[in-house]
C-alpha positions in Angstrom: -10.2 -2.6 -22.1 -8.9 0.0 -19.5 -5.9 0.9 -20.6 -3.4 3.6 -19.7 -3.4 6.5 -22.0 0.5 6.6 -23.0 -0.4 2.6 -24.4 -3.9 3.2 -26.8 -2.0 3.5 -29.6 0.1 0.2 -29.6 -2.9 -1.6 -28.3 -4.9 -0.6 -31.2 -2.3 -1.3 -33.6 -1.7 -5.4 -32.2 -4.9 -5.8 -30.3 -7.8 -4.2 -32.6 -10.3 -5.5 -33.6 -9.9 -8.4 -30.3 -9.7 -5.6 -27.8 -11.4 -2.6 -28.3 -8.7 0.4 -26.1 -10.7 2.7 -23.8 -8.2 5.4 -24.7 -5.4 6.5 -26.7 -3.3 9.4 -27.1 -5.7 11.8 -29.0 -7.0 13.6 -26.2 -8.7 16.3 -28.2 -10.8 13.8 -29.5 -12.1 12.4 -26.3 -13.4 15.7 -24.7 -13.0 17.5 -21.4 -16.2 15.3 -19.9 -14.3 11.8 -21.1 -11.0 12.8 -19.8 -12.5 13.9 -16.5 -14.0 10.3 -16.4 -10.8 8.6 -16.5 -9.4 10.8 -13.9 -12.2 9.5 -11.7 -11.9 5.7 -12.6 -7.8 5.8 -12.6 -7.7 7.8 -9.4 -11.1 6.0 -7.3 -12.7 10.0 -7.3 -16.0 9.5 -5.7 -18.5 7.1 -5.9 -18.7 7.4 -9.8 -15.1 5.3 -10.5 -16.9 2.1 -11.4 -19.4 4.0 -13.8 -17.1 3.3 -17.1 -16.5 -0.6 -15.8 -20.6 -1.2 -16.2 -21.4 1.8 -19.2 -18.4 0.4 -21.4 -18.4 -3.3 -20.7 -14.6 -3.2 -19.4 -13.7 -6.5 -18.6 -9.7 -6.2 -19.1 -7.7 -3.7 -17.2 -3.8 -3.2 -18.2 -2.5 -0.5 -16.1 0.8 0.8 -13.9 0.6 -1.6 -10.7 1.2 1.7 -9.0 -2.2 2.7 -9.8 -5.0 3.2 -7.7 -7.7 1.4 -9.4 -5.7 -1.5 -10.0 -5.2 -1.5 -6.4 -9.0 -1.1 -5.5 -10.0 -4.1 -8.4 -7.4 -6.8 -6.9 -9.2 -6.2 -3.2 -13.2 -7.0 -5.3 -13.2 -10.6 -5.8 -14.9 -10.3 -9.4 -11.5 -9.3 -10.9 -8.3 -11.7 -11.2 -4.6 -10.2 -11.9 -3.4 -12.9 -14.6 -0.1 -10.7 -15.0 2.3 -8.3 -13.3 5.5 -7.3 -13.6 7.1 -3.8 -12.9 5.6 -2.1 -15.2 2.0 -3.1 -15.9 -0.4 -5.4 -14.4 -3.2 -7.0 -16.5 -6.6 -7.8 -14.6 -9.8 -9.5 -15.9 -13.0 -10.0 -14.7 -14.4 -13.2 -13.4 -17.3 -14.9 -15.2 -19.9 -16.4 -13.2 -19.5 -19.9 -13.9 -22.4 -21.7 -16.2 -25.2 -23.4 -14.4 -26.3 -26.9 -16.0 -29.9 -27.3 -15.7 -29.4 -31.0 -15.4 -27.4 -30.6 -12.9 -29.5 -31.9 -9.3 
């Protein structure tokens, strides 16, 4: 999940092992290179934003509704908002639905 940084913590502690945070509030851990990756996802730098959506898997996104990349994934019609209020808004990516193969 794409989470904001202030909220890793909390989400580990009630969501882990369900959801897995992106990050949390040990930035010294993460690295220069890792933190410069969410700058580029969170603020749509370049070409390279969507990078950590396809190299981690995200499928959940819980965010400020003021930022960019939530704005960006409610305009792509593979991600659905399924909450929002003032201060967070919690997207999820659309599955392709199943195919039957008996089905005409």
């Amino acid at each position: 999940m794409l989470n904001h940084y202030n909220w890793g913590g909390y989400f580990i502690w009630k969501l882990y092992p369900e959801y897995r945070v992106y990050i949390d509030g040990r930035a010294d851990l993460y690295g220069d290179a890792f933190m410069d990756e969410l700058a580029t996802t969170y603020y749509l730098r370049g070409d390279s934003w969507r990078s950590p959506f396809e190299q981690w898997g995200i499928r959940t996104v819980v965010l400020p509704p003021d930022a960019p990349v939530v704005t960006a994934l409610q305009a792509l019609p593979d991600w659905k908002t399924i909450y929002s209020d003032s201060q967070a808004v919690i997207l999820t990516k659309k599955t392709q639905p199943e195919v039957s193969l008996d089905s005409p």
